[in-house]
C-alpha positions as CSV (number, residue, x, y, z in Angstrom):
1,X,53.7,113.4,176.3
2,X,52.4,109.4,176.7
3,X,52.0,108.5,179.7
4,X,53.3,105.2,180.1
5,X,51.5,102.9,182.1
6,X,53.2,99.6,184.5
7,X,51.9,96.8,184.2
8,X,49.8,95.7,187.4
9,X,48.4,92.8,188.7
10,X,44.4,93.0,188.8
11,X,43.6,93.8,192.5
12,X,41.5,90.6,192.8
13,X,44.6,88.7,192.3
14,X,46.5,90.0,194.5
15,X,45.6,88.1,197.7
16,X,47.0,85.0,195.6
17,X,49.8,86.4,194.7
18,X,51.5,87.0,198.3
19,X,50.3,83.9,199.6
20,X,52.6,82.2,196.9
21,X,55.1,84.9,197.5
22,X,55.2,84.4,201.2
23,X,56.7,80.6,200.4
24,X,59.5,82.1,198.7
25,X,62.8,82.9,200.9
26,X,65.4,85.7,199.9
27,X,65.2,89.1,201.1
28,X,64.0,90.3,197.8
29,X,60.8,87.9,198.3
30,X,60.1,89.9,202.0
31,X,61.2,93.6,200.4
32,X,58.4,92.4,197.5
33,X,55.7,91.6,200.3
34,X,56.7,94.6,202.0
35,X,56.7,96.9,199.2
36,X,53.0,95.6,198.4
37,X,51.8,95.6,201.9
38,X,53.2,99.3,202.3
39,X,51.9,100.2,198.6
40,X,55.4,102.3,198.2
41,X,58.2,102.2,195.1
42,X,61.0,100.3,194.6
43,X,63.6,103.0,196.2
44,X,61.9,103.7,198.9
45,X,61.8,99.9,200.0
46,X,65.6,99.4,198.8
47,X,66.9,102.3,200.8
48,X,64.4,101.4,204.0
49,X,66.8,102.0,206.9
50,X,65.9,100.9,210.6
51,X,66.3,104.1,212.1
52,X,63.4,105.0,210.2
53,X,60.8,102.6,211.3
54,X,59.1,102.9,214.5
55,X,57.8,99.5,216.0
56,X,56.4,100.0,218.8
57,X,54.4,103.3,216.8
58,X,54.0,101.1,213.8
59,X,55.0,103.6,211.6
60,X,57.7,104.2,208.8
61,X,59.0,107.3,208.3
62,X,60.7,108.0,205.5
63,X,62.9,111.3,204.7
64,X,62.6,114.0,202.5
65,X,65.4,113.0,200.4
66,X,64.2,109.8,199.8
67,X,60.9,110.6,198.5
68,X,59.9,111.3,195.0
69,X,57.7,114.6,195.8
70,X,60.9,115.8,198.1
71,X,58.5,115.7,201.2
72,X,58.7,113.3,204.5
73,X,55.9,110.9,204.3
74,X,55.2,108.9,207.1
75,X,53.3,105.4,206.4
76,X,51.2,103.1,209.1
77,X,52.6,99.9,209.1
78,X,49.6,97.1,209.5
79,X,50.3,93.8,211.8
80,X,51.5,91.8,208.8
81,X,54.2,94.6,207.8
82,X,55.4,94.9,211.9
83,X,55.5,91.0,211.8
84,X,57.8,90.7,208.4
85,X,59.8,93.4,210.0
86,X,60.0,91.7,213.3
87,X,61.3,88.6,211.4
88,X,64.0,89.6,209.7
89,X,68.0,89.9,210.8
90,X,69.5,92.3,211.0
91,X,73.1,92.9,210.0
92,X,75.6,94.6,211.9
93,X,77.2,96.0,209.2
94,X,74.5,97.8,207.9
95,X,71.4,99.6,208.9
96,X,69.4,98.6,205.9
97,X,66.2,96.4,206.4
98,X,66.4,94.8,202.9
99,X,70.3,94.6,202.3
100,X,71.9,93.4,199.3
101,X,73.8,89.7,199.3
102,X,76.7,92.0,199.6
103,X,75.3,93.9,202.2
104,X,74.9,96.7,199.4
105,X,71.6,98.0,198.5
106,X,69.2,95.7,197.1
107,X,69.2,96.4,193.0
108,X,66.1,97.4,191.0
109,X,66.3,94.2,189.2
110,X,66.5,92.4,191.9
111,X,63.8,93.0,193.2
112,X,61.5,91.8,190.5
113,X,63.6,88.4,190.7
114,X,60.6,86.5,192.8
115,X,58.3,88.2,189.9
116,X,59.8,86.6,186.9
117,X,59.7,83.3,189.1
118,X,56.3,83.1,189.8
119,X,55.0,83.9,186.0
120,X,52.7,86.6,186.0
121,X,53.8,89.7,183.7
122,X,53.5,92.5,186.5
123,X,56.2,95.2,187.1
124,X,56.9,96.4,190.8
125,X,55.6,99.8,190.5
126,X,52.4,97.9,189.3
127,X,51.6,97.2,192.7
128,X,50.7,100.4,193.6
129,X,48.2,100.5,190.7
130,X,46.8,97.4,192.1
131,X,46.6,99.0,195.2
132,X,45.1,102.3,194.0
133,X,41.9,100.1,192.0
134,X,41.2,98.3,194.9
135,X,40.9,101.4,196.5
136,X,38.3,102.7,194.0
137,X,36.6,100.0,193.1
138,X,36.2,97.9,196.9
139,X,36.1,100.4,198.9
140,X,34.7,103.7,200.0
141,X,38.1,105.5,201.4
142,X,37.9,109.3,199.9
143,X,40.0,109.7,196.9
144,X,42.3,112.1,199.6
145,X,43.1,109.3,201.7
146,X,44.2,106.9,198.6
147,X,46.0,109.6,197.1
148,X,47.6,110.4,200.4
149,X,48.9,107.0,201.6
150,X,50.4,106.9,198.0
151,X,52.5,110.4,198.6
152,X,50.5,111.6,195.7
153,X,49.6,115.8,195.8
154,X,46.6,116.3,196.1
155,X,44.3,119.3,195.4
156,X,45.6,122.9,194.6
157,X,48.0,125.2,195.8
158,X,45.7,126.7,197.8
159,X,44.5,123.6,199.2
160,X,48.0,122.3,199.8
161,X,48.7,125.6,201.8
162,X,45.6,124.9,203.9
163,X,45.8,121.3,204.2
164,X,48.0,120.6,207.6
165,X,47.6,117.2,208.6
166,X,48.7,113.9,206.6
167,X,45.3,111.8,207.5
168,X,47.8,109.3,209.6
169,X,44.7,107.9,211.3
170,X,42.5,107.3,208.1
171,X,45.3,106.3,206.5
172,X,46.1,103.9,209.1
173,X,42.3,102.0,208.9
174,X,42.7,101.8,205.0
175,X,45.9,100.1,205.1
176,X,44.6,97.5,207.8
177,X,41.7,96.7,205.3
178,X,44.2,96.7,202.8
179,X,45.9,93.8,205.0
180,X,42.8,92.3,205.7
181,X,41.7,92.3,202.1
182,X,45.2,90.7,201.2
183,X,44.9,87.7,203.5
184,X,41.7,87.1,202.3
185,X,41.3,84.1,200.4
186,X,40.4,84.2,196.8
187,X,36.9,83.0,196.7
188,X,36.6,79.9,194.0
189,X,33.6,79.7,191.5
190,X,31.2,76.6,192.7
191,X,29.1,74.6,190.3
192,X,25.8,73.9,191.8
193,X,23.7,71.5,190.5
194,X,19.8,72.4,190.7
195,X,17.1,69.4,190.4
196,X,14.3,69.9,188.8
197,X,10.8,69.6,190.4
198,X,8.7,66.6,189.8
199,X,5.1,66.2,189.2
């Protein structure tokens, strides 16, 4: 079977990209910067409820039953995510943190609405790609911990059964860098002119 491959915004782009999000208003352009900050899927950002998200801990929790792999994965939320989160209203009709105009859940499609406005040709679950090659390629994380704050299985059965912990604390530094790395301007090529030596 082909796998088929989402298209993703190259990771050096990416810093870029949410600064010219972050100018856009709607809930879908916060669940967007969210979703990237947190390097999660659509679903899991749509259904984000705030009785799963810890503040003060800085960590979302999100249930078995939401998850793709059927397991609770818990994800460290960096300043920028805790800030977004800290911004928004909340409704008091619903417990979702990205609600629908209808107070619904926020639809697939929307969510790629501030995509298709801003031109590039980049899916949603393309941001985790982006995230996963700046992993590789910038940094020196273990392949573990990328796999891991991307609820990926890692490693054999046996190695599941012997593997207890969820690498909370590594996988809190690498998404601070990962914030860090986002709000880092792109740098711009310079043309320097060099004079030649006279005699």
């Amino acid at each position: 079977k082909r796998v088929k491959h989402h298209e993703a915004l190259p990771w050096q782009e990416v810093g870029d990209f949410v600064r010219d999000l972050r100018k856009r208003k709607g809930t879908a352009a916060k669940a967007l910067e969210f979703l990237i900050l947190t390097a999660t899927r659509s679903g899991e950002v749509r259904g984000a409820e705030w009785s799963e998200i810890d503040l003060a801990a800085k960590t979302w929790t999100i249930p078995a039953e939401r998850m793709k792999a059927g397991r609770e994965h818990t994800i460290p939320l960096c300043e920028d995510a805790v800030t977004l989160l800290n911004a928004l209203p909340r409704a008091e009709d619903s417990n979702l943190v990205f609600p629908g105009v209808r107070g619904g859940l926020l639809s697939d499609v929307g969510l790629t609405k501030p995509i298709r406005s801003m031109g590039p040709t980049v899916t949603v679950p393309g941001f985790r790609s982006t995230f996963r090659d700046w992993c590789a390629e910038a940094t020196n994380y273990p392949n573990e911990v990328a796999e891991m704050a991307l609820a990926h299985s890692i490693g054999s059965a046996v190695e599941k059964a012997y593997r207890r912990g969820d690498l909370l604390a590594k996988r809190t530094r690498l998404m601070d860098d990962w914030c860090r790395f986002v709000n880092t301007p792109t740098p711009k090529g310079n043309v320097t002119t060099i004079q030649g030596a006279t005699a």
